[in-house]
N, C-alpha and C positions, 0 to 999 in steps of 0.2 A: 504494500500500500504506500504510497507515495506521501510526501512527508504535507504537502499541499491537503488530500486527500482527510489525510487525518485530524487536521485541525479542523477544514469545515466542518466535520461529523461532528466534532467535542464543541463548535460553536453554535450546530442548531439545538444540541442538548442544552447548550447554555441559553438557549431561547432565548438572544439578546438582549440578556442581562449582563450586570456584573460579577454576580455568584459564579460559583464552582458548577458546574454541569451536574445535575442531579442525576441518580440511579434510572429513578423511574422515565427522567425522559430521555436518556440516553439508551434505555431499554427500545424505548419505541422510536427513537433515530433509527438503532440499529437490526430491529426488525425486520427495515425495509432489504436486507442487504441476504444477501445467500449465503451459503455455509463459508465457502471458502473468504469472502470478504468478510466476515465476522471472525472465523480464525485469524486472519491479517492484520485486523483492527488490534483485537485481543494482544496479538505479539508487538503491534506497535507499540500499545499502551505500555507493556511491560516493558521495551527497550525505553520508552520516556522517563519510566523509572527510573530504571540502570546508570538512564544519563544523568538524573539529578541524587544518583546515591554518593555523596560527597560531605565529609567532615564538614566544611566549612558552612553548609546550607545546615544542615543539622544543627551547629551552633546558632546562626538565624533564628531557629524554628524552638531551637530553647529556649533563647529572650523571649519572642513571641507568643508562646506558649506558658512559659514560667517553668520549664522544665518539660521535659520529651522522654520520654520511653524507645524503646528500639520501635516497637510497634508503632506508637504515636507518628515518628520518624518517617515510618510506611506510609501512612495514613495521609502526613501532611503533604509526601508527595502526589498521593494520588488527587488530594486537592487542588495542588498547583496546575497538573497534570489539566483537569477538569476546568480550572481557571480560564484557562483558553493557550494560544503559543508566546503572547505579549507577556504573559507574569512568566512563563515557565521559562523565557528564556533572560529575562532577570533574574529569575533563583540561580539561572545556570550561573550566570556570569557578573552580578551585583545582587547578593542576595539581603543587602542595609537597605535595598530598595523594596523592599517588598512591605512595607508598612502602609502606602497609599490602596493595596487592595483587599485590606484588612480590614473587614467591619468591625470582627471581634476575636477573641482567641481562638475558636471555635474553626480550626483549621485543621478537618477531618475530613475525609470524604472517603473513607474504609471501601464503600460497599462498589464504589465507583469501576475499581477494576474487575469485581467478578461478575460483570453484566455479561459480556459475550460470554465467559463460561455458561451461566446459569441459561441464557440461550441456547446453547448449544446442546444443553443436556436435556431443557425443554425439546427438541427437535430429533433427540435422541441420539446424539454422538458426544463420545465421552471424550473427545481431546483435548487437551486444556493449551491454549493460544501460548502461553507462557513456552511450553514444550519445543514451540518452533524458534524460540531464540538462542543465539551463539551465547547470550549472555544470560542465563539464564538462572543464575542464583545471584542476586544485587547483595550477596551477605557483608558482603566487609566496604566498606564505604572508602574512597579516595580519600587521600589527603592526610593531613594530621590531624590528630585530634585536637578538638578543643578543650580547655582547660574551665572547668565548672565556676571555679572563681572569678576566673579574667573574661571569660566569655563577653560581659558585655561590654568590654571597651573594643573587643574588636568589632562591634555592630553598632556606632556611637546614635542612628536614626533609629533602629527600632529600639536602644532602649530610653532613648529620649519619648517613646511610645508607647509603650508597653510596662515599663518598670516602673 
């Protein structure tokens, strides 16, 4: 699936809002679409991950959140993910910027990437979209870690925000 491709889908879920693409209508976005272009979707979504699985976005999402969990971490990117391509590619690459599409902490969107699964299994094939990526466990995150203490001086906007 084409990188163009994939953002319009995640922007008519977003039903031209500013929110994160909800489950439910990203369910009936991708409805429209056949097996093999919901498998597609599904491994994009998961390579979007991948790319924002990075130390430095994780400390971000710790000011923002008041602290983050590995899980949380997950969560937040499948948010961003669902944000649309404009935040995701400020998390990639300025993530102190991400405080203008923050309503509130509330930077969860869990259920976001198991929609083409849950489709797919509705239609009755059990392959999970994740499976088709080179990259397919995002376990250990880029970069250095951040430091719990120091964390908010190196994100001086969100915690001027958030804290």
């Amino acid at each position: 699936m084409s990188n163009e491709r994939f953002w319009s889908l995640i922007d008519k879920a977003r039903n031209g809002s500013e929110a994160s693409a909800s489950p439910l209508k990203l369910r009936e976005v991708l409805r429209a679409l056949d097996d093999n272009e919901i498998l597609d979707f599904g491994h994009a979504f998961h390579e979007r991950l991948c790319d924002l699985n990075k130390w430095q976005l994780w400390g971000a999402g710790y000011v923002i959140a008041g602290g983050m969990s590995d899980d949380g971490f997950h969560y937040f990117r499948s948010w961003i993910v669902g944000k649309g391509r404009q935040v995701f590619e400020i998390a990639q690459n300025t993530p102190d910027n991400l405080g203008p599409f923050i309503d509130d902490r509330e930077v969860d969107n869990e259920l976001l990437e198991y929609v083409p699964s849950e489709l797919l299994e509705d239609r009755g094939i059990e392959e999970d979209p994740r499976d088709r990526s080179e990259r397919r466990s995002d376990a250990d995150p880029k970069g250095d870690p951040f430091d719990e203490d120091t964390v908010d001086s190196a994100f001086p906007k969100l915690t001027a925000s958030f804290s």
